[in-house]
C-alpha positions as CSV (number, residue, x, y, z in Angstrom):
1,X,9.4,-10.3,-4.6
2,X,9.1,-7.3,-2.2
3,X,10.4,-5.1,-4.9
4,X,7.7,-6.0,-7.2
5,X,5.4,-5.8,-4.4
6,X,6.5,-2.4,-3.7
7,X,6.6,-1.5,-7.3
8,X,2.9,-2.7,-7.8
9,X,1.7,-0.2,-4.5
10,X,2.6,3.0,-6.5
11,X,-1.5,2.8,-6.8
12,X,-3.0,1.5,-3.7
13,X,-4.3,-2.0,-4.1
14,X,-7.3,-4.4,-2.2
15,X,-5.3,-7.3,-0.7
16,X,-6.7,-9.5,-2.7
17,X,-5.7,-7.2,-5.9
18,X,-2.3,-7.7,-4.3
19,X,-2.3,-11.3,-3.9
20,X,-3.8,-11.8,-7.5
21,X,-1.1,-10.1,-9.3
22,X,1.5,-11.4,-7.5
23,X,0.3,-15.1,-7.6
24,X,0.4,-15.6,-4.0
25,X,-2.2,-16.7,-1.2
26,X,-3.5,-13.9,1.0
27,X,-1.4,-15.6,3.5
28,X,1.8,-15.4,1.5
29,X,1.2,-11.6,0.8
30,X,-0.1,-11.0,4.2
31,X,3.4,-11.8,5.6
32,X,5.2,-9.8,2.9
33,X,2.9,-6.9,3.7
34,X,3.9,-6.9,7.6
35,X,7.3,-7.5,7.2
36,X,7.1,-4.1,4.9
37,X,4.8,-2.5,7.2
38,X,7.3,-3.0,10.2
39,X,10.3,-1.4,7.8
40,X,7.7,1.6,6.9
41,X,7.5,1.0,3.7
42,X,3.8,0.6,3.5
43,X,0.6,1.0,5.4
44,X,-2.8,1.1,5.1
45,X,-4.9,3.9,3.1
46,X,-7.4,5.2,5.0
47,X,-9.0,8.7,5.5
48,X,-5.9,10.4,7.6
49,X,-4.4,6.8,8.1
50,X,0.0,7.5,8.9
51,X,0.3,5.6,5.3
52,X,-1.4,8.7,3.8
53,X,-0.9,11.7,5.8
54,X,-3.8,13.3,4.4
55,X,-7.4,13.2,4.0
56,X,-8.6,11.9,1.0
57,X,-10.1,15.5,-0.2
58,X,-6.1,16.3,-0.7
59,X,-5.0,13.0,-2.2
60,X,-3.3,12.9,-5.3
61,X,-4.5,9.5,-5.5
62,X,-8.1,9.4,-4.5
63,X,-9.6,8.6,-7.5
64,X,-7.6,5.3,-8.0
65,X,-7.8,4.1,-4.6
66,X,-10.5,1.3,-3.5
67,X,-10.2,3.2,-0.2
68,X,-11.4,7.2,-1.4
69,X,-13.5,8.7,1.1
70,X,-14.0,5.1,3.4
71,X,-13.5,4.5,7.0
72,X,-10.9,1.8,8.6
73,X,-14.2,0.3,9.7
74,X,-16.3,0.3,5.8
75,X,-13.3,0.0,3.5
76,X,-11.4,-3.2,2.2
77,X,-7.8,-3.5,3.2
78,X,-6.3,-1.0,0.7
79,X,-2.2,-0.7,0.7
80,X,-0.2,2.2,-0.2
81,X,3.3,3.3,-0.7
82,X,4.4,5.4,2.7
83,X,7.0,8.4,1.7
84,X,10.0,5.6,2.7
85,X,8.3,3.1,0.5
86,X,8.1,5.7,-2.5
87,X,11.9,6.7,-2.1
88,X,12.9,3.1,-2.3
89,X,10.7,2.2,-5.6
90,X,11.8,5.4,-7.0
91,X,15.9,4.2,-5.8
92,X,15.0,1.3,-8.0
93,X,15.0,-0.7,-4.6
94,X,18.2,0.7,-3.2
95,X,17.8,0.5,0.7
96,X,15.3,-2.4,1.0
């Protein structure tokens, strides 16, 4: 399940985007999410969040994240990929 879960964060996703997808409570993903978050793997996309690494002006991905151009303090919780994260989806899971 974290595979898939890291698989579906290539885009950054709401929580509840997450949740829906995966079939899961927010609980359930919310656990999942932390225990990725702990590893690196993920983290929050927010303007210069340590998920991103950049502002969302430079983001490859700012216009498919719910998160473009939004504080911590306005934006929904938004997920993304961290560069671990992307190495492992792109390993086809290899070092999860």
């Amino acid at each position: 399940m974290l595979k898939l879960l890291l698989a579906k964060l290539r885009t950054p996703r709401t929580t509840a985007e997450l949740a829906r997808s995966l079939n899961v409570s927010e609980d359930t993903l919310a656990g999942m999410l932390h225990t990725l978050e702990r590893g690196g793997y993920v983290g929050r996309a927010y303007r210069e969040s340590p998920a991103c690494n950049v502002a969302c002006n430079a983001c490859s991905l700012k216009n498919l994240c719910p998160a473009a151009g939004a504080t911590a303090d306005e934006a929904p919780p938004v997920w993304r990929l961290t560069e671990l994260g992307e190495q492992v989806v792109e390993s086809g899971g290899q070092g999860l």
